[in-house]
Each structure stands twice: as C-alpha cells, then as structure tokens.
C-alpha positions in Angstrom: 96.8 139.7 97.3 97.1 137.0 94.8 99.0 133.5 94.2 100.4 133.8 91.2 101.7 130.2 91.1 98.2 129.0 91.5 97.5 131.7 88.1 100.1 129.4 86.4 98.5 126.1 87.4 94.9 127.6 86.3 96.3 128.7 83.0 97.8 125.3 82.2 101.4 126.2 82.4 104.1 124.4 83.1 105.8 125.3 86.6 109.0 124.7 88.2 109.5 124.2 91.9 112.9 124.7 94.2 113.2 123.2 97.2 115.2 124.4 100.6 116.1 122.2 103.0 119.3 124.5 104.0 118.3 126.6 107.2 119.7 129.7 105.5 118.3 133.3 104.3 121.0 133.5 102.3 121.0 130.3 100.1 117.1 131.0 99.8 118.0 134.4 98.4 120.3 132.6 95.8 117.7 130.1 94.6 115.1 132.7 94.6 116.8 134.6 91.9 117.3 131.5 89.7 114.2 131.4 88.1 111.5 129.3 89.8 108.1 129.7 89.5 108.0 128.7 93.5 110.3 127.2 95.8 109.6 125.1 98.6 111.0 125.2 102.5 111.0 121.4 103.7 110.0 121.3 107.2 109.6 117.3 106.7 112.9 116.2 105.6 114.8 119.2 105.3 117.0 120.9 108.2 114.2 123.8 108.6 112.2 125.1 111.3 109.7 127.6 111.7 112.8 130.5 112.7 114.2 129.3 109.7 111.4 129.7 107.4 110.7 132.6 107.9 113.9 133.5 107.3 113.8 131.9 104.0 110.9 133.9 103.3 112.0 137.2 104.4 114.8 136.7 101.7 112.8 135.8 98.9 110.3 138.2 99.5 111.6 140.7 97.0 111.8 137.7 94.2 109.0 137.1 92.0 108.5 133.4 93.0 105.7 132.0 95.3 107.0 130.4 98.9 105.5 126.9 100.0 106.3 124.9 102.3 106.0 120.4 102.9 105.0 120.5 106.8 106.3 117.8 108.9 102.8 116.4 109.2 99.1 116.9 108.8 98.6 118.3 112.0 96.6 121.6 112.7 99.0 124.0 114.8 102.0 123.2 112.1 99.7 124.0 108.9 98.3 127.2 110.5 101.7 128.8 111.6 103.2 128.0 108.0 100.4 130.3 106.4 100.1 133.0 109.2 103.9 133.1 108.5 103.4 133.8 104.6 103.2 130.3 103.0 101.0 130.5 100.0 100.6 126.5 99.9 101.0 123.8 101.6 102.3 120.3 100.4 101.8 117.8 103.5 102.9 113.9 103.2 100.8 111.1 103.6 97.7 111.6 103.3 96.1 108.6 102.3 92.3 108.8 102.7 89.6 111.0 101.7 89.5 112.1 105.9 92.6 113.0 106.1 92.3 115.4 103.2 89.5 116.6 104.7 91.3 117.5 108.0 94.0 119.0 106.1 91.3 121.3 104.3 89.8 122.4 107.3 93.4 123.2 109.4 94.1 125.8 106.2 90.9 127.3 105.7 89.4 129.8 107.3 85.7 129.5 108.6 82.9 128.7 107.4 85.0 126.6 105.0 87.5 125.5 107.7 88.5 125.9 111.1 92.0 127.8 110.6 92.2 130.5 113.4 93.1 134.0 112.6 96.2 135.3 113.3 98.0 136.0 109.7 101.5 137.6 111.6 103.3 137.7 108.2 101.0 136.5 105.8 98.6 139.8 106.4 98.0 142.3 109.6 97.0 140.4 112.8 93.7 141.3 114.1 90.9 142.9 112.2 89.9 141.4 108.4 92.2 142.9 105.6 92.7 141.8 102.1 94.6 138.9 103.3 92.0 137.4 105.3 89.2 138.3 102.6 91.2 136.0 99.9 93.1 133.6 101.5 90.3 131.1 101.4 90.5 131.2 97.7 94.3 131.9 97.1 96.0 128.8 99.6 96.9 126.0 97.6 96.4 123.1 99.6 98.5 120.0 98.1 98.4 116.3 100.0 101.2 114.1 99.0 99.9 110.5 97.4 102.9 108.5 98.4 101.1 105.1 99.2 99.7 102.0 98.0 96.5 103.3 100.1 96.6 106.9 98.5 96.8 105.5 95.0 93.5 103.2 95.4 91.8 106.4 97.2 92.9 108.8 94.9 89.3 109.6 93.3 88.0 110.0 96.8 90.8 112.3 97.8 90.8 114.8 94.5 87.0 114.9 95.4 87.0 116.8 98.7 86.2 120.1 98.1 89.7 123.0 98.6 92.3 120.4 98.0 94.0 121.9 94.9 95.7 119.2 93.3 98.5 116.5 94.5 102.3 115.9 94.6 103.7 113.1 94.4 107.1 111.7 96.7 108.4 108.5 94.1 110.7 107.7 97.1 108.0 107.4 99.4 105.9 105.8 96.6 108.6 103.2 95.5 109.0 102.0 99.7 105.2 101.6 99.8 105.1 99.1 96.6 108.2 97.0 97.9 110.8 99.2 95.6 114.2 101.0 96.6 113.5 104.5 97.4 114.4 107.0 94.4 113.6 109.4 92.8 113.5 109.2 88.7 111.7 106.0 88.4 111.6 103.6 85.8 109.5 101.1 86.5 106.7 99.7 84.4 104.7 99.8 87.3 105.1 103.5 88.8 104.9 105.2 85.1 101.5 103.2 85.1 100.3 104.6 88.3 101.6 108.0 87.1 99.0 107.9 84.5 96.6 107.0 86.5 97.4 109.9 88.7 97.7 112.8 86.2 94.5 111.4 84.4 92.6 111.5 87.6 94.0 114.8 88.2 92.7 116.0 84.2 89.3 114.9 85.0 89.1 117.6 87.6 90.9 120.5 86.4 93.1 120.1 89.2 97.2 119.7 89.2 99.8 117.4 89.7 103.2 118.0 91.2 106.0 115.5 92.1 109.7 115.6 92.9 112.2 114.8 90.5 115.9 114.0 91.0 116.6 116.0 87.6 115.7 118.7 85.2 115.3 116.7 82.3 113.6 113.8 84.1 111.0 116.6 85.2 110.6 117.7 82.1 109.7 114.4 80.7 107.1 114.6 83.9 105.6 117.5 82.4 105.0 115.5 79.1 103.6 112.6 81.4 101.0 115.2 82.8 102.5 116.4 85.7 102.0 120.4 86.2 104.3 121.1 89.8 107.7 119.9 89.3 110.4 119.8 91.5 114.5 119.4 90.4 116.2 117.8 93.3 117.2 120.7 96.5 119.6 123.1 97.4 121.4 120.5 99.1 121.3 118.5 96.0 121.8 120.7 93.1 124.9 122.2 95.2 127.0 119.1 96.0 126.0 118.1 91.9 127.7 121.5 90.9 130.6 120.8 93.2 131.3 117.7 91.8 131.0 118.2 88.1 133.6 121.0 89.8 135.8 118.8 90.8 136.0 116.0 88.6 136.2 118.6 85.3 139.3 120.1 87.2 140.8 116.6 88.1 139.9 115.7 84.4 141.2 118.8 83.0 144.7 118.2 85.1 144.9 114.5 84.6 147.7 112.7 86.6 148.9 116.1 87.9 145.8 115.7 90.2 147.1 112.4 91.9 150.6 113.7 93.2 
C-alpha cells in the first residue's frame, strides 16, 4: 500500500486538493472524478461526520485520488478513527506549538514511533499485522494547520518534530489571528510576507506546504509562491459559483425578458 499524494509531494510536483464538506457519497463520487490529486472530507467546518466519511470514501475509492481528511481537533480518539477508516492524511487546525505537533504525531503513529492503537477497520484487516499496518508509519501524511500569530513565530520548532510531513495553511484563520477580516485570497503586504516565510521554512526541510485558496488561479499563483498542497474553495463553494455564473449568463443572455 502506498500514498501516492505523498509520491507527488516527494517528487516536487505540484498538487491539487478538493474539499467536501457535503455529507454525501454521491457529490464525493462527482468531485472524485474531476481530477484532483486528493480531496479532503472536512470534519472541522464542514457538515461531515464519521458515517459520512466513510461514505465519502467508499465512493471515491474506485477514483485515483488520495482521501484526507481536517479533523475537528487534535484530539487522539478523532485522528485514530479517521485513519483506521482509510484516511491517508490528516490536516488538523491549530496547532501552534512544537507540543502540540508532537501529540498529533504520536495519536497517528503507530508504536514505537507513536501511540496509535491498532484497529485499521477500513484502512487495512483488523487484527493481526498486514501490509497496512507494516507501512502506515511511513505512508500517513500528518499535516498541522499554522493558522496563528503563535504558530507563525513557532514555525521552525514545529517543522522540526520528527513525522509531521509538512503544513497547511487556513488564511481565514490566519487573517482573524493578526486583527484582519477572515478571507481567503489575501492580499495583504503582511500575509504574502509571512507566506514566504512559511514556504521558505518549509524548503529548508524538504517538507511541503499546503493552504486553502478561494480560487484556481489564486492557487496557482500559490504554487509560484511556494506552496505544494493547494486547495480551490469546496463542493459547497465551487457549486453555488457554477449556479450563479448559471444564472446570471441566462438572465444576461435574456435581458429584460428576465424581469417580467
């Protein structure tokens, strides 16, 4: 068994990310089929729970892309049940200091490396080791969010514990933290700067970064900045921006017709 989104971030390439925050099998099996490199369930922020997760990954299983999942919070039971139910990453928000990265570490890792307990229902055949349990050590990507003031001054500390794979960043999250509206494709002097910062520290390591973007060509200007992981908006999102290009081309197209 292999990650082949983590192959992609080894080799340098660039990778796209879709997010689900929809509870449904079937809108995951649409996005799957679209072309990520990986999407995303959004147990944080999204209307997802662990029924519906699964769910999601039973109908992108078939799909070449790689399922993560944002847990609520880094918490032990939540980050365990994602992987045991076929999560090959996990992004997990707010972690701001070099200990709480090291507890995240140790709730997806299995022992002597962490203290995950074995129990792989999806992700591999519960019981006795198999191939699953052999690798997944050195397959899970584990991803803390840097979404703080407090994250950003301990970001050397936090790229330094050993199994955290690289970072992703939440500019709404971000922008609240440094006194800023919450938004997505920032502009400000002051976030590209910290960006850089990021990205570079990142660089040093060999390691990744990732970070949400409200659209495809802001994320691809992210790639240029040095970000690897890069999100375009949700399911929710990119659906009601189709729906409403939808309608106003057709109210556009018809003109005054549209106002009777």
């Amino acid at each position: 068994m292999s990650n082949m989104l983590k192959k992609r971030l080894q080799a340098g390439k660039a990778c796209v990310n879709g997010w689900l925050a929809i509870p449904s099998g079937f809108s995951a099996e649409v996005m799957a089929q679209c072309g990520w490199d990986s999407v995303t369930v959004d147990m944080q922020h999204g209307v997802q729970d662990y029924q519906s997760m699964v769910g999601c990954f039973q109908a992108m299983d078939k799909h070449p892309v790689t399922p993560l999942v944002r847990v609520p919070w880094n918490e032990p039971g939540i980050v365990g049940k994602v992987l045991d139910g076929g999560a090959w990453g996990v992004i997990c928000p707010m972690v701001n200091t070099p200990a709480e990265a090291k507890a995240l570490v140790s709730y997806a890792l299995y022992p002597p490396k962490g203290k995950r307990s074995n129990g792989p229902i999806r992700a591999g055949a519960y019981g006795s080791a198999t191939p699953y349990q052999r690798t997944a050590n050195d397959e899970v990507l584990i991803i803390p969010m840097i979404e703080t003031q407090e994250a950003i001054d301990n970001i050397d500390a936090i790229l330094d514990v050993p199994g955290v794979s690289g970072i992703y960043v939440g500019p709404s999250d971000l922008g609240l933290s440094l006194g800023l509206e919450p938004r997505l494709d920032r502009e400000e002097p002051q976030v590209l700067k910290i960006y850089e910062k990021l990205t570079a520290a990142c660089k040093k390591r060999n390691l990744f970064a990732g970070i949400h973007n409200g659209t495809a060509s802001y994320a691809a200007r992210a790639f240029g900045m040095g970000f690897q992981l890069c999100t375009i908006a949700n399911d929710s999102g990119l659906m009601a921006m189709a729906a409403r290009g939808a309608v106003t081309g057709f109210r556009k197209e018809v003109g005054a017709a549209a106002d009777k």
